[in-house]
FIDO-557001 format. One record per residue (C-alpha): residue in three letters; x, y, z. Coordinates in steps of 0.1 Angstrom, whole numbers, plus 5000, padded with zeros to 4 digits. Example, Ala and Ser with C-alpha at 12.3 -4.5 7.8 and 13.67 -1.06 7.14 Angstrom:
2
<r><type>ALA</type><u>5123</u><v>4955</v><w>5078</w></r>
<r><type>SER</type><u>5137</u><v>4989</v><w>5071</w></r>
This chain:
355
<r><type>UNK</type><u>1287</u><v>0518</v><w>5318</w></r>
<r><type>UNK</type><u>1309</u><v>0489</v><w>5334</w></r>
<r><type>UNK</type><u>1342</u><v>0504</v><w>5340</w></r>
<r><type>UNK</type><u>1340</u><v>0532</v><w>5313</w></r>
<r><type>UNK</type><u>1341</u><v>0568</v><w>5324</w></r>
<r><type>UNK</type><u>1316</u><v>0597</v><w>5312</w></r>
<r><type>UNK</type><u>1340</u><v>0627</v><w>5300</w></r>
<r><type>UNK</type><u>1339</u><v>0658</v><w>5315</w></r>
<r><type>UNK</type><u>1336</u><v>0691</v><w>5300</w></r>
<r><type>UNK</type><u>1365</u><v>0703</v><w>5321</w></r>
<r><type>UNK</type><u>1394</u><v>0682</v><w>5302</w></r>
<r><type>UNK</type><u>1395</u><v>0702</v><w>5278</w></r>
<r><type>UNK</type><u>1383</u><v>0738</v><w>5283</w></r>
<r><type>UNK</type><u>1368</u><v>0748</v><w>5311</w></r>
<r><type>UNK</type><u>1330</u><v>0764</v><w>5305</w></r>
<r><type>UNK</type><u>1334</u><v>0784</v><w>5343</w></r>
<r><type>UNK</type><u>1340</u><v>0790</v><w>5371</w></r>
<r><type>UNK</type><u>1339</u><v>0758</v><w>5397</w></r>
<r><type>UNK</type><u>1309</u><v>0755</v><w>5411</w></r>
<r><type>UNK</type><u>1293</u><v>0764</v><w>5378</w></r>
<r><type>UNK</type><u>1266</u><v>0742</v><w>5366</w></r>
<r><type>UNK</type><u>1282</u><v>0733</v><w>5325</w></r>
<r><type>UNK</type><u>1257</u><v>0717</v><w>5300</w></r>
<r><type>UNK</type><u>1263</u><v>0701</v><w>5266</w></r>
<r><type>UNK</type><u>1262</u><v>0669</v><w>5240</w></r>
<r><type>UNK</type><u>1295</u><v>0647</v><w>5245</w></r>
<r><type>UNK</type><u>1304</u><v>0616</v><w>5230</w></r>
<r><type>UNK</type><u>1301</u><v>0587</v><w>5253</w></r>
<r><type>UNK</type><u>1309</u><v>0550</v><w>5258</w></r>
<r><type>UNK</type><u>1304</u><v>0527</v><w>5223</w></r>
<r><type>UNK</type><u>1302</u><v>0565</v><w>5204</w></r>
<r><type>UNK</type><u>1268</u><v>0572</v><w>5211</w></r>
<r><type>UNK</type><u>1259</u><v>0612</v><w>5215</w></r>
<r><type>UNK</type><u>1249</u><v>0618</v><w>5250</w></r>
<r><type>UNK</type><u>1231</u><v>0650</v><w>5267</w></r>
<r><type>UNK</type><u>1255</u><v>0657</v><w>5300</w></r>
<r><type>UNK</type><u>1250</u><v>0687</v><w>5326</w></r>
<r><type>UNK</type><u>1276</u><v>0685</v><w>5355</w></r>
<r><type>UNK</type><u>1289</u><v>0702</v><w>5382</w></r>
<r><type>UNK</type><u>1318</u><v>0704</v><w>5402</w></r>
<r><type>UNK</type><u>1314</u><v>0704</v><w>5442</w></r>
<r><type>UNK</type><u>1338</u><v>0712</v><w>5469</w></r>
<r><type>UNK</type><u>1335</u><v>0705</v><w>5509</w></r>
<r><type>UNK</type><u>1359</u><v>0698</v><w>5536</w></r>
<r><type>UNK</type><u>1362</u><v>0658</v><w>5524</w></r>
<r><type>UNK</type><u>1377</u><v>0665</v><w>5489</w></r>
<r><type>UNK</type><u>1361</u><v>0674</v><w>5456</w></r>
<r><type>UNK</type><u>1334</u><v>0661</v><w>5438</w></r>
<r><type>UNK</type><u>1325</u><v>0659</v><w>5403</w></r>
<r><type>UNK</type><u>1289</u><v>0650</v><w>5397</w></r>
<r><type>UNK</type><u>1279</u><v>0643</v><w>5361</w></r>
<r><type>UNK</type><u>1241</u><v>0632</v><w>5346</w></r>
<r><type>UNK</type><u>1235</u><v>0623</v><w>5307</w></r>
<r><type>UNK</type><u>1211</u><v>0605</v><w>5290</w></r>
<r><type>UNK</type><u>1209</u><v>0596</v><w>5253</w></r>
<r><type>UNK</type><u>1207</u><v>0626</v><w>5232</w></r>
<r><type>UNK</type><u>1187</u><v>0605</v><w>5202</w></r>
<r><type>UNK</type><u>1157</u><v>0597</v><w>5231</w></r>
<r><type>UNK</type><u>1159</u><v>0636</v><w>5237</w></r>
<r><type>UNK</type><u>1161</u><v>0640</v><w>5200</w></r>
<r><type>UNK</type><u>1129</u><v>0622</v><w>5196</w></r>
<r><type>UNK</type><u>1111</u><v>0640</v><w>5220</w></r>
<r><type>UNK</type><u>1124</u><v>0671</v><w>5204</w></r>
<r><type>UNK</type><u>1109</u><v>0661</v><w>5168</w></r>
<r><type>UNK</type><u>1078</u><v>0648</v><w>5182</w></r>
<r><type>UNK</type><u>1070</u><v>0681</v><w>5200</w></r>
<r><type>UNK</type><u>1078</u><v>0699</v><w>5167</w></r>
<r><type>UNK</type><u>1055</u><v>0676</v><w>5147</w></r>
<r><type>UNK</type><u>1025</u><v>0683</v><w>5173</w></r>
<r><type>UNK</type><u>1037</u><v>0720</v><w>5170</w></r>
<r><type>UNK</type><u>1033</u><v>0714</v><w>5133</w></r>
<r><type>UNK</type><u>1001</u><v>0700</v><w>5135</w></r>
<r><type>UNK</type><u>0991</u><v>0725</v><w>5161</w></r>
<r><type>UNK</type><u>0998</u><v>0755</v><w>5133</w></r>
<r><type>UNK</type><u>0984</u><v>0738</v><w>5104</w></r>
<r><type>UNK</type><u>0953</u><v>0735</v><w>5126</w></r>
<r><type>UNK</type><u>0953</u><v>0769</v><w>5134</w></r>
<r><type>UNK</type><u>0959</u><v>0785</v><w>5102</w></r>
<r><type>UNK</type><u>0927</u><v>0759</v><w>5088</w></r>
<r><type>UNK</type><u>0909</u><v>0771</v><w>5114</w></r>
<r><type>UNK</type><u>0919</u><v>0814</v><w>5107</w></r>
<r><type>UNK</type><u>0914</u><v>0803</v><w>5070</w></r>
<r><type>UNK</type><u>0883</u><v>0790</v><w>5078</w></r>
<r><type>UNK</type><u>0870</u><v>0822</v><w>5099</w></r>
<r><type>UNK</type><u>0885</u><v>0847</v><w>5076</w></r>
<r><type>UNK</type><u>0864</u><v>0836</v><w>5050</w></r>
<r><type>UNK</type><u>0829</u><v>0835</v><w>5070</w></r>
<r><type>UNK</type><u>0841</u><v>0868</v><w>5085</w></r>
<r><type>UNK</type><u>0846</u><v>0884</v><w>5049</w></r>
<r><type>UNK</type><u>0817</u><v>0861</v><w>5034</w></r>
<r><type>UNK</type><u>0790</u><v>0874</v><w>5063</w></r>
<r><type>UNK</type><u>0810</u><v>0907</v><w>5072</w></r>
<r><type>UNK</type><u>0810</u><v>0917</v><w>5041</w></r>
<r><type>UNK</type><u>0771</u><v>0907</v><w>5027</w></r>
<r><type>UNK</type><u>0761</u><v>0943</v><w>5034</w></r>
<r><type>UNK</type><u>0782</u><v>0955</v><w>5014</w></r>
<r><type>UNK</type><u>0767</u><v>0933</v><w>4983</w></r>
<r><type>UNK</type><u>0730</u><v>0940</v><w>4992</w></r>
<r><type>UNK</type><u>0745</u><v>0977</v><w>4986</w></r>
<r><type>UNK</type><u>0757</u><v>0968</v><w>4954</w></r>
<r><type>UNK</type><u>0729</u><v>0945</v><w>4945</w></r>
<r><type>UNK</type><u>0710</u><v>0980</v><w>4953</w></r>
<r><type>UNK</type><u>0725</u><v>1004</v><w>4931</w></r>
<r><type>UNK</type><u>0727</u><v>0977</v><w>4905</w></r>
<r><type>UNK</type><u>0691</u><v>0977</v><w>4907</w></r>
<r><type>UNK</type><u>0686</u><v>1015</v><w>4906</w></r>
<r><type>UNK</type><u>0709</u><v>1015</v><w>4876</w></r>
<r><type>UNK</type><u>0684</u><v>0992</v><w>4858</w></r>
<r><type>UNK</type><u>0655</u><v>1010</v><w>4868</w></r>
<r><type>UNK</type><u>0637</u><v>0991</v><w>4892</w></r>
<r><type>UNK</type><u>0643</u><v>1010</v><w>4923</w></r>
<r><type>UNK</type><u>0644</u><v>1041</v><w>4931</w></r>
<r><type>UNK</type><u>0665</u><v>1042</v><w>4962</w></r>
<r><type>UNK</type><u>0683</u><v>1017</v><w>4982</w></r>
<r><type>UNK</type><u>0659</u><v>0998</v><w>5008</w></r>
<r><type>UNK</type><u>0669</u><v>0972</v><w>5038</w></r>
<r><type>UNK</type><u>0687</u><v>0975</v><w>5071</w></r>
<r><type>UNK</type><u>0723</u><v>0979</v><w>5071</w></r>
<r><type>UNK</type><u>0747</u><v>0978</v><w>5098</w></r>
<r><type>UNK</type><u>0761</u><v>1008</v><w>5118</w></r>
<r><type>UNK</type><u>0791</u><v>1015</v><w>5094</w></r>
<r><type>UNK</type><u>0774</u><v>1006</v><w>5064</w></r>
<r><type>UNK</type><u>0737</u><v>1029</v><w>5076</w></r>
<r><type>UNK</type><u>0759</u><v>1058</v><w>5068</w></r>
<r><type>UNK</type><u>0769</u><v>1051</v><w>5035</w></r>
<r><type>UNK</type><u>0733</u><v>1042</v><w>5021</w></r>
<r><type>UNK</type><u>0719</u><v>1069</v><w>5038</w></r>
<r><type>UNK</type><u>0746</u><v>1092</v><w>5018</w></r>
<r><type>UNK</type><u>0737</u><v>1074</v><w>4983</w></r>
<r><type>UNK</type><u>0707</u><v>1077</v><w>4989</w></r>
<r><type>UNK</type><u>0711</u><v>1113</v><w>4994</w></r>
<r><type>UNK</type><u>0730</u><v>1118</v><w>4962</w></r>
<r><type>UNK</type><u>0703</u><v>1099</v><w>4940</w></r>
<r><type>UNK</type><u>0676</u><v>1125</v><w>4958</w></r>
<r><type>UNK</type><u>0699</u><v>1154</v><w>4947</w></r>
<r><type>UNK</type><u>0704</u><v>1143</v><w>4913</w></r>
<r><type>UNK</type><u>0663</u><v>1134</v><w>4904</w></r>
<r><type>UNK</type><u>0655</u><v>1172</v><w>4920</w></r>
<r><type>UNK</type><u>0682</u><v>1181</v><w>4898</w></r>
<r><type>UNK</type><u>0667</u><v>1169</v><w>4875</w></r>
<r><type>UNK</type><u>0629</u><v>1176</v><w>4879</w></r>
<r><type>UNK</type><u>0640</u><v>1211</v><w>4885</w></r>
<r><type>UNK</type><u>0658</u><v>1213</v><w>4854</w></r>
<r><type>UNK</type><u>0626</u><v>1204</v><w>4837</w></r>
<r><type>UNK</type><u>0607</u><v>1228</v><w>4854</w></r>
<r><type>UNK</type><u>0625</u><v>1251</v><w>4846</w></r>
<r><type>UNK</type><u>0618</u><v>1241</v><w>4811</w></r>
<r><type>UNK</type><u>0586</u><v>1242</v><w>4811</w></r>
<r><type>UNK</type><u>0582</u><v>1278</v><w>4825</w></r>
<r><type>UNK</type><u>0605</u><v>1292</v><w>4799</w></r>
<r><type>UNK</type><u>0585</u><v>1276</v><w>4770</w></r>
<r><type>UNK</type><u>0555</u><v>1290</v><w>4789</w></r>
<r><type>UNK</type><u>0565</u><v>1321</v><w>4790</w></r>
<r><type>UNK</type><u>0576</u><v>1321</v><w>4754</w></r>
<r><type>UNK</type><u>0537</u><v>1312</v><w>4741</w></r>
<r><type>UNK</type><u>0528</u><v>1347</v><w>4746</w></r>
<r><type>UNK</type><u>0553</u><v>1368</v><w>4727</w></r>
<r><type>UNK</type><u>0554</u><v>1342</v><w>4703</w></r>
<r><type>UNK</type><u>0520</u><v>1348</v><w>4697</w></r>
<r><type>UNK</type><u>0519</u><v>1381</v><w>4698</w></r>
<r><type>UNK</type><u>0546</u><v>1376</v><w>4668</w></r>
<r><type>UNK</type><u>0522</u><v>1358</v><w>4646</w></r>
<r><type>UNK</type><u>0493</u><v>1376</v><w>4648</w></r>
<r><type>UNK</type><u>0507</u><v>1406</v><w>4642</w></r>
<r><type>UNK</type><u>0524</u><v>1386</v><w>4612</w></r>
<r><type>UNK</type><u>0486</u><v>1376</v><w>4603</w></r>
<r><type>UNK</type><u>0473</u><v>1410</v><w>4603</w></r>
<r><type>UNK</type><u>0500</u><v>1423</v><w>4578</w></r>
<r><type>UNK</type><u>0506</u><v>1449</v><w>4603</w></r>
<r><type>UNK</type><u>0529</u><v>1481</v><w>4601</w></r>
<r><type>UNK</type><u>0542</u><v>1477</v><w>4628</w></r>
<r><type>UNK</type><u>0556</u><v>1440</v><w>4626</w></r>
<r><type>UNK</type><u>0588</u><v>1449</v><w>4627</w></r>
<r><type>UNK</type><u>0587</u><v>1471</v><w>4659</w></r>
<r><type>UNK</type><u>0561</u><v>1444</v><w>4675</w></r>
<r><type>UNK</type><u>0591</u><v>1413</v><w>4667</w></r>
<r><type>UNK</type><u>0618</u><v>1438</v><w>4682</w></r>
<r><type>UNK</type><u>0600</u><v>1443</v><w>4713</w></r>
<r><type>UNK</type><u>0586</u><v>1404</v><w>4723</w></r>
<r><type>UNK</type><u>0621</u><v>1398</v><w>4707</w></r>
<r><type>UNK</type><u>0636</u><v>1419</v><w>4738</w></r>
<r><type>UNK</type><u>0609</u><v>1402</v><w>4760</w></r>
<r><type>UNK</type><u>0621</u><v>1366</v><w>4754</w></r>
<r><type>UNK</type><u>0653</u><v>1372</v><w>4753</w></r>
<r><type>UNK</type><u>0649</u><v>1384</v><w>4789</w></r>
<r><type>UNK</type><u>0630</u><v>1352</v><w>4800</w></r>
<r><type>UNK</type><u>0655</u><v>1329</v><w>4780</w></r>
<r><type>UNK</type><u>0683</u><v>1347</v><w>4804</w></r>
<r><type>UNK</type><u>0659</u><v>1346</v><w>4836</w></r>
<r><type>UNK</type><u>0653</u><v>1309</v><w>4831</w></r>
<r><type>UNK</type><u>0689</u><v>1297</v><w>4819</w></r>
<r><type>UNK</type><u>0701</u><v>1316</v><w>4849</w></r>
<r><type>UNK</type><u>0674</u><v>1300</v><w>4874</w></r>
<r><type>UNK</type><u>0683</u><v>1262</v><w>4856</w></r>
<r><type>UNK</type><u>0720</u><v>1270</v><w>4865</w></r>
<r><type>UNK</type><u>0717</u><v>1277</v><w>4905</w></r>
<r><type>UNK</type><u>0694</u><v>1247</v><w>4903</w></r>
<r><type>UNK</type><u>0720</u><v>1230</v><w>4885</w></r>
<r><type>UNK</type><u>0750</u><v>1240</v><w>4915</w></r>
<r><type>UNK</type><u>0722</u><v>1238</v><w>4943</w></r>
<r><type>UNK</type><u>0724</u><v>1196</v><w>4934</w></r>
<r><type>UNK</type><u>0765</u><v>1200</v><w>4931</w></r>
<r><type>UNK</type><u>0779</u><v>1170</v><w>4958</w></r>
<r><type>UNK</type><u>0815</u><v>1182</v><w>4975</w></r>
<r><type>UNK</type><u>0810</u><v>1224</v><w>4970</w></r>
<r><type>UNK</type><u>0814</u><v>1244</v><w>5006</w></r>
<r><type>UNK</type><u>0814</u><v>1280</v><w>5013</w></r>
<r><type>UNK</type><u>0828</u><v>1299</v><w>5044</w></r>
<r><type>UNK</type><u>0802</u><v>1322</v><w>5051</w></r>
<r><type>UNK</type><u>0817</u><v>1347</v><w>5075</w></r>
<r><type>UNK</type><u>0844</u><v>1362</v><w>5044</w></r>
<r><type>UNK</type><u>0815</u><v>1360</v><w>5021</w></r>
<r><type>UNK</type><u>0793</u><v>1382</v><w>5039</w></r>
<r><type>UNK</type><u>0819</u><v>1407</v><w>5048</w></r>
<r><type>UNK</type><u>0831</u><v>1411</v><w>5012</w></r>
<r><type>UNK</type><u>0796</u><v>1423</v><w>5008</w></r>
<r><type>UNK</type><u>0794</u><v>1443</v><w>5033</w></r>
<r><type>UNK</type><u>0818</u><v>1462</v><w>5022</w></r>
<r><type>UNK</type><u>0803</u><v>1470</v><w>4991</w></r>
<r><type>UNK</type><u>0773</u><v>1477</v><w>5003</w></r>
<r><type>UNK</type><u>0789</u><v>1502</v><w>5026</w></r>
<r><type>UNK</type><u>0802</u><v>1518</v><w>4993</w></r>
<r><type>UNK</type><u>0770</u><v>1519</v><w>4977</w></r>
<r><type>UNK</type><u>0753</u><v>1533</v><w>5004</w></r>
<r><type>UNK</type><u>0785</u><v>1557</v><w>5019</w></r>
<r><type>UNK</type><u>0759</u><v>1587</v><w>5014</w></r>
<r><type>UNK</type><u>0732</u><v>1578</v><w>5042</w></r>
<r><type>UNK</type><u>0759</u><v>1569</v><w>5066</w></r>
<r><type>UNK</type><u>0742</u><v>1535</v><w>5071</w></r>
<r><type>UNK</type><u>0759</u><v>1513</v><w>5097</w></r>
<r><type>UNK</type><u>0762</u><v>1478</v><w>5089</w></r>
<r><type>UNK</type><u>0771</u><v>1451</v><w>5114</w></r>
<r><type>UNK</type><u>0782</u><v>1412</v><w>5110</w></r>
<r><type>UNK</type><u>0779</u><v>1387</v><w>5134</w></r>
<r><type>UNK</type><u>0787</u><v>1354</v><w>5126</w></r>
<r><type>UNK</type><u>0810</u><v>1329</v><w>5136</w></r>
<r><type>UNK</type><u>0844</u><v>1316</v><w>5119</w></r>
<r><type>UNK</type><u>0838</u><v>1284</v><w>5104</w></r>
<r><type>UNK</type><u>0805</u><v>1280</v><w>5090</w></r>
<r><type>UNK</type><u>0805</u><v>1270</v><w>5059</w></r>
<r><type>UNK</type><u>0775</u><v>1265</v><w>5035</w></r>
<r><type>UNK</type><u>0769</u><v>1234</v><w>5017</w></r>
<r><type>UNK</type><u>0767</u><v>1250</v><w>4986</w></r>
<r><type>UNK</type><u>0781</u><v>1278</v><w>4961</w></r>
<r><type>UNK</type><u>0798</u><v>1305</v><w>4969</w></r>
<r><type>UNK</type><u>0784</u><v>1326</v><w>4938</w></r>
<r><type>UNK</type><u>0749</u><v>1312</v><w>4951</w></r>
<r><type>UNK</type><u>0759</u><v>1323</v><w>4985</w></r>
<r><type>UNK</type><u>0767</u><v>1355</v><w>4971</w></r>
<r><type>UNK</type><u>0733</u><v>1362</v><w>4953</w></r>
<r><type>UNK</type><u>0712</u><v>1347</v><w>4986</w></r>
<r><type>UNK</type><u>0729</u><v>1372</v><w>5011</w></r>
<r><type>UNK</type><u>0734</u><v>1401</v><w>4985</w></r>
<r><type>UNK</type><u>0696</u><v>1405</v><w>4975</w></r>
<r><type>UNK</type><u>0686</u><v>1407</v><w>5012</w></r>
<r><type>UNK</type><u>0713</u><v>1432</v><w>5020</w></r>
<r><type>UNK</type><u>0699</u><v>1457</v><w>4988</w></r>
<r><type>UNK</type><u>0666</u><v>1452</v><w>4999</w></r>
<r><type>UNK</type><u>0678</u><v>1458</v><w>5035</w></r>
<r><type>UNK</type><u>0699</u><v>1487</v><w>5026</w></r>
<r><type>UNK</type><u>0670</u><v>1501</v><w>5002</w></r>
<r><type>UNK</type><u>0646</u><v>1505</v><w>5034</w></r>
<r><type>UNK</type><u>0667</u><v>1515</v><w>5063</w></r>
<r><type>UNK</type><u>0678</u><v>1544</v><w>5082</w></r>
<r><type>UNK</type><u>0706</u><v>1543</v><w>5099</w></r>
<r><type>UNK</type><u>0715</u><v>1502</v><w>5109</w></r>
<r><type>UNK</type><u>0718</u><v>1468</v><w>5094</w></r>
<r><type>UNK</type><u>0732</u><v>1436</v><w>5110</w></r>
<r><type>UNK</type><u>0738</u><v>1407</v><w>5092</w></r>
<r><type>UNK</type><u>0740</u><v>1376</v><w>5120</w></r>
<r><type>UNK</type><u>0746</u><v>1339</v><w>5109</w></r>
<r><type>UNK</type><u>0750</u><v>1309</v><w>5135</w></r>
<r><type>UNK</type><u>0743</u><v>1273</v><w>5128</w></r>
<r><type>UNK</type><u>0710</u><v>1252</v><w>5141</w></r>
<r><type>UNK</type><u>0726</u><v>1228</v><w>5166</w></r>
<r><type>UNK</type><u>0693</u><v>1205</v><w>5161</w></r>
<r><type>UNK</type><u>0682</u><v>1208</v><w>5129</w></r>
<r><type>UNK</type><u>0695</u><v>1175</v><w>5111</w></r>
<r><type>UNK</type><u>0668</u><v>1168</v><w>5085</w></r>
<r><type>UNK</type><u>0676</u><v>1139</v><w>5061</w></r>
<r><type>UNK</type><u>0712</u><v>1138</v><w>5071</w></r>
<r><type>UNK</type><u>0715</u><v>1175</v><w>5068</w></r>
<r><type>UNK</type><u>0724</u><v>1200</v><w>5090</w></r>
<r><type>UNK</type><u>0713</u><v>1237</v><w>5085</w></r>
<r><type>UNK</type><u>0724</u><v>1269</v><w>5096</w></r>
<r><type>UNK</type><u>0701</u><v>1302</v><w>5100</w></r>
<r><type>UNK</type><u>0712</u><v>1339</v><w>5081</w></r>
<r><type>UNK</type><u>0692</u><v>1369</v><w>5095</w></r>
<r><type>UNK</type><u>0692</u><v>1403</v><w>5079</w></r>
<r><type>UNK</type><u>0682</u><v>1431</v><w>5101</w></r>
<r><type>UNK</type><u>0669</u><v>1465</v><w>5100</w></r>
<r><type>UNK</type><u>0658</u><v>1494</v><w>5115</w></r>
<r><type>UNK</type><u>0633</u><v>1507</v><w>5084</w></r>
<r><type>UNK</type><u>0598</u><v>1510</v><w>5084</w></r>
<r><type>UNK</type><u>0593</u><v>1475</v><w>5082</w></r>
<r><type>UNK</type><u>0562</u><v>1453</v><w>5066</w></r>
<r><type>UNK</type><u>0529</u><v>1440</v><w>5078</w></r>
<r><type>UNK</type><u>0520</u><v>1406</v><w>5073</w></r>
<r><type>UNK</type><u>0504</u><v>1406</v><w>5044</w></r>
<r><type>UNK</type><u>0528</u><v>1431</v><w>5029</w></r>
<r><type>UNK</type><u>0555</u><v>1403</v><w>5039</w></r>
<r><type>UNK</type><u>0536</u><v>1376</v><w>5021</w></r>
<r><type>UNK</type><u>0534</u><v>1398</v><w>4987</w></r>
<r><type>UNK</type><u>0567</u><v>1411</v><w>4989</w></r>
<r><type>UNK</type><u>0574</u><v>1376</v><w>4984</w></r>
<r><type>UNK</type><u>0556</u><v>1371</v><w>4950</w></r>
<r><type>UNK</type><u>0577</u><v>1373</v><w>4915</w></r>
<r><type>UNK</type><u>0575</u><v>1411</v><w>4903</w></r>
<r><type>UNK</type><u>0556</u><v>1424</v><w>4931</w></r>
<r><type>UNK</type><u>0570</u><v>1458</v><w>4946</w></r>
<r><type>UNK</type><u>0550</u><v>1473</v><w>4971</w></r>
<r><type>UNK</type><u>0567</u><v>1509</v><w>4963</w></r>
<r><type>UNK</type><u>0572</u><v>1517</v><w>4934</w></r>
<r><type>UNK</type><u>0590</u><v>1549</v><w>4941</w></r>
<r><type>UNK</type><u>0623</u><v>1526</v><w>4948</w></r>
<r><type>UNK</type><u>0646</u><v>1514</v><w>4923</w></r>
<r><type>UNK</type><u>0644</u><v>1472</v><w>4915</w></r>
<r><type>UNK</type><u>0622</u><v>1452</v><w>4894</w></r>
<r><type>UNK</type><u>0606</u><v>1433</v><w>4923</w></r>
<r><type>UNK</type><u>0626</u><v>1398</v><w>4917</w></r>
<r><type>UNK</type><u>0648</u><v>1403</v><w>4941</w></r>
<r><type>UNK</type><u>0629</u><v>1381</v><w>4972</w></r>
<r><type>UNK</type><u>0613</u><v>1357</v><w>4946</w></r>
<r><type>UNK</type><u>0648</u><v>1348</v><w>4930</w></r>
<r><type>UNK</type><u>0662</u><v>1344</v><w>4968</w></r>
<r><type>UNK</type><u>0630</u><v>1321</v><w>4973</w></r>
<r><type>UNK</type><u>0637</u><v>1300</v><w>4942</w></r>
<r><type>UNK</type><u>0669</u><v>1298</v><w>4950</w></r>
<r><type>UNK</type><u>0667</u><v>1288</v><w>4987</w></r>
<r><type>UNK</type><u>0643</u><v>1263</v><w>4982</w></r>
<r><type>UNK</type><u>0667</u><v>1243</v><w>4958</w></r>
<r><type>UNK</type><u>0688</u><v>1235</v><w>4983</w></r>
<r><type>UNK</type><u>0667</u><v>1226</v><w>5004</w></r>
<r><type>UNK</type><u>0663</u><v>1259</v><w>5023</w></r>
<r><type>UNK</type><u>0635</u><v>1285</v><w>5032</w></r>
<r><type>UNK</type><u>0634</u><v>1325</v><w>5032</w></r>
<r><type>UNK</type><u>0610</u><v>1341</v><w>5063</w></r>
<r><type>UNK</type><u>0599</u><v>1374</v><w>5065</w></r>
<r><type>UNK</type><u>0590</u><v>1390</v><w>5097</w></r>
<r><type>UNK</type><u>0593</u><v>1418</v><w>5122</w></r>
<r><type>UNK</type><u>0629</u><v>1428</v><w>5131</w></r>
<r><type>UNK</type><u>0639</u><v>1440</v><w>5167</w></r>
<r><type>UNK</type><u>0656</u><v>1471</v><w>5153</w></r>
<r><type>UNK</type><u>0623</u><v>1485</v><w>5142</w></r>
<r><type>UNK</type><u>0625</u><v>1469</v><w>5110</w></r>
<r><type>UNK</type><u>0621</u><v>1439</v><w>5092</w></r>
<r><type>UNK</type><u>0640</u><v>1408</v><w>5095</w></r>
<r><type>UNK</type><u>0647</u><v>1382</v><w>5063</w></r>
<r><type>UNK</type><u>0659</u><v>1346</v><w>5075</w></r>
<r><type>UNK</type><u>0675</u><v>1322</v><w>5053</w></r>
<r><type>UNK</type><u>0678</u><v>1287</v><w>5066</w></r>
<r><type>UNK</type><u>0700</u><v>1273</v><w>5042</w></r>
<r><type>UNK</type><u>0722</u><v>1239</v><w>5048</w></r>
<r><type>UNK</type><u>0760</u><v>1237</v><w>5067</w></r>
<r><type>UNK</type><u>0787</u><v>1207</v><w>5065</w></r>
């Protein structure tokens, strides 16, 4: 610097206090920028300004060659989460296409279901397709059952028609009337039957059961207002059925008439869920009937399970009553038990499905 001076951020306005520590670019000897930082010092000798600068351009340079390696050092890194979000969404997402590839295949007819081990959030997901294609072929193959019984049951009055039409009898007309009444009672029967087949396969449909068995309980309590029959309901708020609440309805209602048909003075109606009874990535839930009448044997519980049969004859019904709770029970997926009741009576248990 030979006999040059640096300035000093104090000739013109002061940046603090003295004793401060003042930092800044200043022009220097030959007009070059320089970086300064200086401070002024006092002791008992005098004062003391102490001043240190280098050349801003070699700071400048260090500056841009730490921004270029910053640069580099972000272009690297974005390569490099580039690179791993696509192996994450190639890999983490494969299931995903073998699930696809799966139902692409079903749709083409060469599967029936979708195979191959999936990870923990994907299991769930093929386990629940796989539980809607199941619902839709039993839809399906009951629908066709269905079918089939009604035209079997059709053969004989139609039959009857035509050979009464081959005789030339007198009667024709009355005969036609009659198996005309007879099929139209089977065509209702069946149509009915196909449509609580048809809502038992319904995905999404949920029924609270507690309101539903109250409502007919009080009904019933109407109905049956002269034999000062007591009925009871236990269940718990929240339990829903997986299913219909007409079909609901017809399950719990035929038990209650038969119930309320045979006993003396008490029904309960009790509902709580299975906590263990996940079968197919279902759970199921368990409706008793209760009461204190004169109850059934065993064998008289299996026939009073059979289509038609009534094992008194003396009572009004037409003896479909258990048998359409059966059908009905066992398309979705559920079961009906007879069996001794500890009121005296006999006991009917639905299991039927819960969300």
């Amino acid at each position: 610097m030979f006999a040059t001076q640096l300035p000093s951020f104090a000739d013109g306005d002061a940046s603090g206090a003295r004793g401060t520590i003042r930092s800044g670019y200043v022009v220097g000897p030959g007009d070059k920028p320089l970086r300064m930082i200086e401070r002024e010092i006092d002791d008992d000798e005098g004062r003391y300004l102490i001043q240190v600068a280098a050349n801003a351009d070699v700071i400048q340079t260090q500056i841009e060659r730490f921004e270029y390696a910053l640069a580099a050092t972000f272009l690297v890194l974005a390569v490099a989460l580039l690179g791993s979000t696509a192996l994450a969404v190639r890999f983490g997402l494969r299931p995903l296409r073998v699930l696809r590839e799966g139902l692409a295949a079903i749709r083409r007819g060469e599967a029936e279901r979708i195979s191959g081990d999936f990870p923990q959030d994907v299991a769930p997901l093929a386990a629940e397709v796989n539980l809607l294609l199941e619902s839709n072929r039993a839809v399906v193959e009951r629908a066709r059952t269905q079918v089939g019984n009604l035209a079997h049951a059709l053969k004989t009055p139609l039959s009857v028609i035509v050979n009464e039409a081959d005789s030339s009898s007198p009667r024709l007309a009355d005969k036609v009337r009659e198996q005309a009444a007879v099929m139209r009672r089977q065509v209702g029967f069946y149509l009915d039957r196909a449509r609580a087949a048809a809502r038992a396969g319904a995905a999404g449909s949920a029924t609270e059961v507690k309101p539903v068995v109250e409502q007919l309980i009080r009904t019933f309590e109407k109905i049956y207002r002269d034999r000062d029959i007591v009925f009871v309901v236990e269940a718990p708020d929240g339990l829903r059925f997986r299913g219909e609440s007409q079909d609901l309805t017809d399950l719990i209602g035929n038990l209650l008439d038969n119930a309320g048909k045979w006993a003396r003075t008490r029904i309960v109606a009790h509902a709580e869920p299975e906590p263990k009874s996940e079968i197919a990535g279902r759970h199921y839930f368990t409706a008793a009937i209760d009461d204190d009448g004169p109850g059934l044997d065993e064998n008289e519980r299996s026939a009073a399970l059979e289509r038609g049969r009534r094992l008194d004859e003396s009572r009004p019904g037409s003896g479909l009553g258990l048998s359409i709770v059966v059908d009905l029970a066992a398309a979705y997926g559920g079961a009906l038990r007879l069996e001794p009741s500890p009121l005296g009576g006999l006991r009917a248990t639905l299991r039927l499905p819960r969300l």
